[in-house]
N, CA, C and O atoms as a GROMACS GRO file, in nm:
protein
  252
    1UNK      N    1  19.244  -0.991  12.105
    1UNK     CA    2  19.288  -1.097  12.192
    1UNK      C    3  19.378  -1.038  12.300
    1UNK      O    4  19.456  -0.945  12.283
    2UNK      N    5  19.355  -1.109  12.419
    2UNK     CA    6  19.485  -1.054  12.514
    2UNK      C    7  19.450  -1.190  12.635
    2UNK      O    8  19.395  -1.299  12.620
    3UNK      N    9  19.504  -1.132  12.740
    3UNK     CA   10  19.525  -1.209  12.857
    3UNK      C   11  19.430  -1.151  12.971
    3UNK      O   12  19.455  -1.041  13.020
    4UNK      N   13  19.295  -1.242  13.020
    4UNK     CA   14  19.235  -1.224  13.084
    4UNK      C   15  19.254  -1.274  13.231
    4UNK      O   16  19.306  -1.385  13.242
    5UNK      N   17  19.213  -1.192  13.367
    5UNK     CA   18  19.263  -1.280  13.478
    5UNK      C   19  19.102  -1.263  13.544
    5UNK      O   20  19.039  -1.157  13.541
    6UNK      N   21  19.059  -1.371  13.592
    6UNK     CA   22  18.972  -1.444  13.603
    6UNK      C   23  18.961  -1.496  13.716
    6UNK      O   24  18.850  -1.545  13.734
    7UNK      N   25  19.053  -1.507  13.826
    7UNK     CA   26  19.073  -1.496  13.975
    7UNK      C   27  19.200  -1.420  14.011
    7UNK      O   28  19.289  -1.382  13.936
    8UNK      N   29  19.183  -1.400  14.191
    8UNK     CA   30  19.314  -1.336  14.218
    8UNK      C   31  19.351  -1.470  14.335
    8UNK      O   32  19.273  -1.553  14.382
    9UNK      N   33  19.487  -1.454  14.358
    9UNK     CA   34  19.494  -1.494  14.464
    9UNK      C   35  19.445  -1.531  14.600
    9UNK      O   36  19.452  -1.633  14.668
   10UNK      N   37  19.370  -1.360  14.625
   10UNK     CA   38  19.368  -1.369  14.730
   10UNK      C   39  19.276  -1.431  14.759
   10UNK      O   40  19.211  -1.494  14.675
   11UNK      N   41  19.241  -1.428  14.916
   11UNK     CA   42  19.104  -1.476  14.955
   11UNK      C   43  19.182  -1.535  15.101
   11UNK      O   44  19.282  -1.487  15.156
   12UNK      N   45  19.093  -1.664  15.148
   12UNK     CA   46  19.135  -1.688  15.331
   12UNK      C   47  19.259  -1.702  15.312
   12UNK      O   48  19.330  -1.630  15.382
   13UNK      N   49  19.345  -1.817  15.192
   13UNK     CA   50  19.479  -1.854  15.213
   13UNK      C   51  19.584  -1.751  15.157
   13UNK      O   52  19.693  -1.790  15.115
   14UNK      N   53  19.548  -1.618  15.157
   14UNK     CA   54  19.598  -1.535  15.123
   14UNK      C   55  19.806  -1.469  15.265
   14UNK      O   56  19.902  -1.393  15.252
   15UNK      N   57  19.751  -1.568  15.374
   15UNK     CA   58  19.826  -1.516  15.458
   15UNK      C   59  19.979  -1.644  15.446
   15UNK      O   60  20.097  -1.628  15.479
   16UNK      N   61  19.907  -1.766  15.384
   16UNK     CA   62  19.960  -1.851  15.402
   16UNK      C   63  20.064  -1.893  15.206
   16UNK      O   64  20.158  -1.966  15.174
   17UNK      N   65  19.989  -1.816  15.147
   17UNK     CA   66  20.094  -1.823  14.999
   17UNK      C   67  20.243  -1.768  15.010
   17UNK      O   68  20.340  -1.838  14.979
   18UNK      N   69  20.251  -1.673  15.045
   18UNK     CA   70  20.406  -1.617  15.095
   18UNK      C   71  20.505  -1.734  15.116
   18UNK      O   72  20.611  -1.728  15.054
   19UNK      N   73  20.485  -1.830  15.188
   19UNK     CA   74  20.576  -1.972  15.234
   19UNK      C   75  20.502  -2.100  15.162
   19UNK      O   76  20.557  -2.210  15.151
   20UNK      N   77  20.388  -2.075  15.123
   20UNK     CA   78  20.345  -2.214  15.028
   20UNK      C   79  20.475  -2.154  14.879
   20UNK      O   80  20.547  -2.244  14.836
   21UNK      N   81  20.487  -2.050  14.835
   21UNK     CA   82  20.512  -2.013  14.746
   21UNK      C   83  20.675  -2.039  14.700
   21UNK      O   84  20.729  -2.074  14.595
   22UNK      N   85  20.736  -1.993  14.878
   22UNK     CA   86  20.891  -2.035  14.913
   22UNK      C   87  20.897  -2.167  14.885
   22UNK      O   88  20.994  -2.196  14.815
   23UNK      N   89  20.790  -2.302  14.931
   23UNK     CA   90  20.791  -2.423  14.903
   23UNK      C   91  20.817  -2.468  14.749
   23UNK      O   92  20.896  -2.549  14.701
   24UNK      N   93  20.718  -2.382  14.692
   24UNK     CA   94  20.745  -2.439  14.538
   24UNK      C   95  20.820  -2.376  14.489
   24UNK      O   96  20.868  -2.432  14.391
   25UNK      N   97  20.871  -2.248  14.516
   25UNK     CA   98  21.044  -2.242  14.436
   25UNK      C   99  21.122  -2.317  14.451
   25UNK      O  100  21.169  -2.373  14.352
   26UNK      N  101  21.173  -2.354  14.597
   26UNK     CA  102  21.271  -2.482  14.666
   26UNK      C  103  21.227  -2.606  14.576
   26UNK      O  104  21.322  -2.674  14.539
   27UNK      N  105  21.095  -2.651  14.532
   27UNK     CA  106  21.070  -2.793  14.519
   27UNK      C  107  21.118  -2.792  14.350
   27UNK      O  108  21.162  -2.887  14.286
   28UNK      N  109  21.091  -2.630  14.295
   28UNK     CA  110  21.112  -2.634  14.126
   28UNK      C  111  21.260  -2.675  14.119
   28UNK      O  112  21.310  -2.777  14.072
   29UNK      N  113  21.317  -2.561  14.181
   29UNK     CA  114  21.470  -2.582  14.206
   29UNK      C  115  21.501  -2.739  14.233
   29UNK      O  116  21.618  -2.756  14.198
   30UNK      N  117  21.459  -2.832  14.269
   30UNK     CA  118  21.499  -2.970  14.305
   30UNK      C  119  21.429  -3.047  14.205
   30UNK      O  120  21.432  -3.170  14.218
   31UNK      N  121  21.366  -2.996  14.105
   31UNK     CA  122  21.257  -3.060  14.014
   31UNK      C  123  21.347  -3.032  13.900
   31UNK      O  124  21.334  -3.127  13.823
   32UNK      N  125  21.451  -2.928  13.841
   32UNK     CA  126  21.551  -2.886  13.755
   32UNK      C  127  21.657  -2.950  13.773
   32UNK      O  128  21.708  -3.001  13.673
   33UNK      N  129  21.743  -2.974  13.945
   33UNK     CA  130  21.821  -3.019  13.964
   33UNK      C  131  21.798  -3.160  13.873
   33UNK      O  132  21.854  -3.192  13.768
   34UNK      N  133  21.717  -3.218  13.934
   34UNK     CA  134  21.675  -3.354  13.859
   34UNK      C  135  21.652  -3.406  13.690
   34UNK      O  136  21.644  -3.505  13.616
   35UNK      N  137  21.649  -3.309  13.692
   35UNK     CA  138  21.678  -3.309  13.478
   35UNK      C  139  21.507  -3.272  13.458
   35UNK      O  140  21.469  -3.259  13.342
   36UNK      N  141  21.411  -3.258  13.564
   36UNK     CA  142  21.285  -3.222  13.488
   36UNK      C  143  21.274  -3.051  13.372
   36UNK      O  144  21.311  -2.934  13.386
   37UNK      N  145  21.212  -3.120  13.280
   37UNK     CA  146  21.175  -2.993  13.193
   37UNK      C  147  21.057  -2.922  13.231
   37UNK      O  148  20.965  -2.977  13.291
   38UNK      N  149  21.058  -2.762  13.189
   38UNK     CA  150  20.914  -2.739  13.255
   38UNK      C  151  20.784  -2.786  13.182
   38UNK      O  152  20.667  -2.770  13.218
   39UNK      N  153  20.827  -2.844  13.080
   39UNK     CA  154  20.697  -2.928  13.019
   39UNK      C  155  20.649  -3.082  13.160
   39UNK      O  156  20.541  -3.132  13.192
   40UNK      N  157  20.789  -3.106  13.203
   40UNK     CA  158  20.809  -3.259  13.273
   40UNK      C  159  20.729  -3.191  13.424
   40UNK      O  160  20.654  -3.257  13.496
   41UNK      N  161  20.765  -3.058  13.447
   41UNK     CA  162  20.694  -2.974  13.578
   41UNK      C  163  20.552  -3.042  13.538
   41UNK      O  164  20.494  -3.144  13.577
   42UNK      N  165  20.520  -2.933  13.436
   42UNK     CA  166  20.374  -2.906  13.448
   42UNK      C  167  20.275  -3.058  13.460
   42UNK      O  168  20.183  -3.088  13.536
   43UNK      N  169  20.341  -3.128  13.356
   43UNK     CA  170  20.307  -3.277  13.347
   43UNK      C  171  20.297  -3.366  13.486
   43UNK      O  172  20.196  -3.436  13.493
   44UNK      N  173  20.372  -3.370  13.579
   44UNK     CA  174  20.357  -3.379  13.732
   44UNK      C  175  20.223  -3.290  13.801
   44UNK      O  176  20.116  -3.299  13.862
   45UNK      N  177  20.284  -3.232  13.761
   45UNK     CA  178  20.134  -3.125  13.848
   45UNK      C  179  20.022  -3.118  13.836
   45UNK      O  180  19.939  -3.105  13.926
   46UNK      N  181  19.998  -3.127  13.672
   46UNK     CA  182  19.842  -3.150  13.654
   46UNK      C  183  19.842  -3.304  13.684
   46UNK      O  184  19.757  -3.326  13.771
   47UNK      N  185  19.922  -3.446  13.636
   47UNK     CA  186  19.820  -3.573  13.710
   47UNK      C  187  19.811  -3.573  13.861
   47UNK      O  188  19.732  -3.644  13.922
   48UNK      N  189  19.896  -3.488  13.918
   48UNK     CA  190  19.929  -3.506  14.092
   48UNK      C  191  19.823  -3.447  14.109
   48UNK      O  192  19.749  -3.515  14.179
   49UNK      N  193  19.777  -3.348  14.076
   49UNK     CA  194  19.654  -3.267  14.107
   49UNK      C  195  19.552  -3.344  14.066
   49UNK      O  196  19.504  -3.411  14.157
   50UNK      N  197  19.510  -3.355  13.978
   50UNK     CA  198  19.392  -3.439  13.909
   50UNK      C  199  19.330  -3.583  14.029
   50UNK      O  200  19.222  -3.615  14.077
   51UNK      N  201  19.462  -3.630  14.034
   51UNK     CA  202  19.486  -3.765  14.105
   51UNK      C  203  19.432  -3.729  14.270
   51UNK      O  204  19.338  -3.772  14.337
   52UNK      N  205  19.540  -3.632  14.296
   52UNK     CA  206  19.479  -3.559  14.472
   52UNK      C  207  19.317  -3.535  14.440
   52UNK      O  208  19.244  -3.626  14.481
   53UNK      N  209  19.280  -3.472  14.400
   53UNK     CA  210  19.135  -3.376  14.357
   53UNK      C  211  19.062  -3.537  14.361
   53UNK      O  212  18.990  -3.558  14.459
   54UNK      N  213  19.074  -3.637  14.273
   54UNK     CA  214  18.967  -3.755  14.306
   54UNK      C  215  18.955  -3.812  14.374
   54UNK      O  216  18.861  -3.884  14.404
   55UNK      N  217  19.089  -3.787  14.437
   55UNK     CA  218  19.091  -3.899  14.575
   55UNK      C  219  19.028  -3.792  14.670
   55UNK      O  220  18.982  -3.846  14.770
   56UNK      N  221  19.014  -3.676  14.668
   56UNK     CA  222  18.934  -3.660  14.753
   56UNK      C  223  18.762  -3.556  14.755
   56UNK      O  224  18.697  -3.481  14.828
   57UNK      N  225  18.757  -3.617  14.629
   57UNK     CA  226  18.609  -3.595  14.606
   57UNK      C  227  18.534  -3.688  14.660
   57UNK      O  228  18.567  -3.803  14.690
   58UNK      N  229  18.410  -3.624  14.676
   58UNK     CA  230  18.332  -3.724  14.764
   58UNK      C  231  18.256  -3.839  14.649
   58UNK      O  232  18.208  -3.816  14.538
   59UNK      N  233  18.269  -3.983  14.733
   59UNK     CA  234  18.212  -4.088  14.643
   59UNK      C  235  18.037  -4.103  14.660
   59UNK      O  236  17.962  -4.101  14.757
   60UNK      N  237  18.021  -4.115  14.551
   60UNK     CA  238  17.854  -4.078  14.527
   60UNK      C  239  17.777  -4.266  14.565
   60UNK      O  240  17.809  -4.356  14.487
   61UNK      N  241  17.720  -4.284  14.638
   61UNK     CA  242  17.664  -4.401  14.683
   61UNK      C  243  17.553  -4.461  14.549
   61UNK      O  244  17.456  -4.401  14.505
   62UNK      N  245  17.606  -4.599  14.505
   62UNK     CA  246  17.526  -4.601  14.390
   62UNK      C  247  17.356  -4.620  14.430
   62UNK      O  248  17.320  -4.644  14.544
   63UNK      N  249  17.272  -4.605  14.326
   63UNK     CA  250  17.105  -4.569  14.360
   63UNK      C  251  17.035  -4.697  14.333
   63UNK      O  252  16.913  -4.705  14.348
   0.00000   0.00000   0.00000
């Protein structure tokens, strides 16, 4: 058993993670300030994501 990595970073938005990255330290830091746990992080992030991701999948026209 071990730890497999399975993508990298990089790719087009590779120029633009450097300051997306500054964003989410600043936002963790204000996410701690606030009493969140990093269980309470992750828990935000995956429905915010989930939630973003459907809202903008494309809606399939019924047949």
């Amino acid at each position: 058993m071990g730890t497999f990595v399975q993508r990298t970073l990089a790719g087009a938005s590779l120029p633009n993670q450097a300051e997306l990255r500054d964003d989410l330290v600043a936002w963790l830091h204000r996410a701690q300030a606030a009493g969140l746990t990093a269980e309470d992080v992750i828990a935000l992030v995956e429905t915010t994501l989930r939630a973003t991701l459907a809202d903008d999948a494309p809606q399939k026209e019924p047949a």
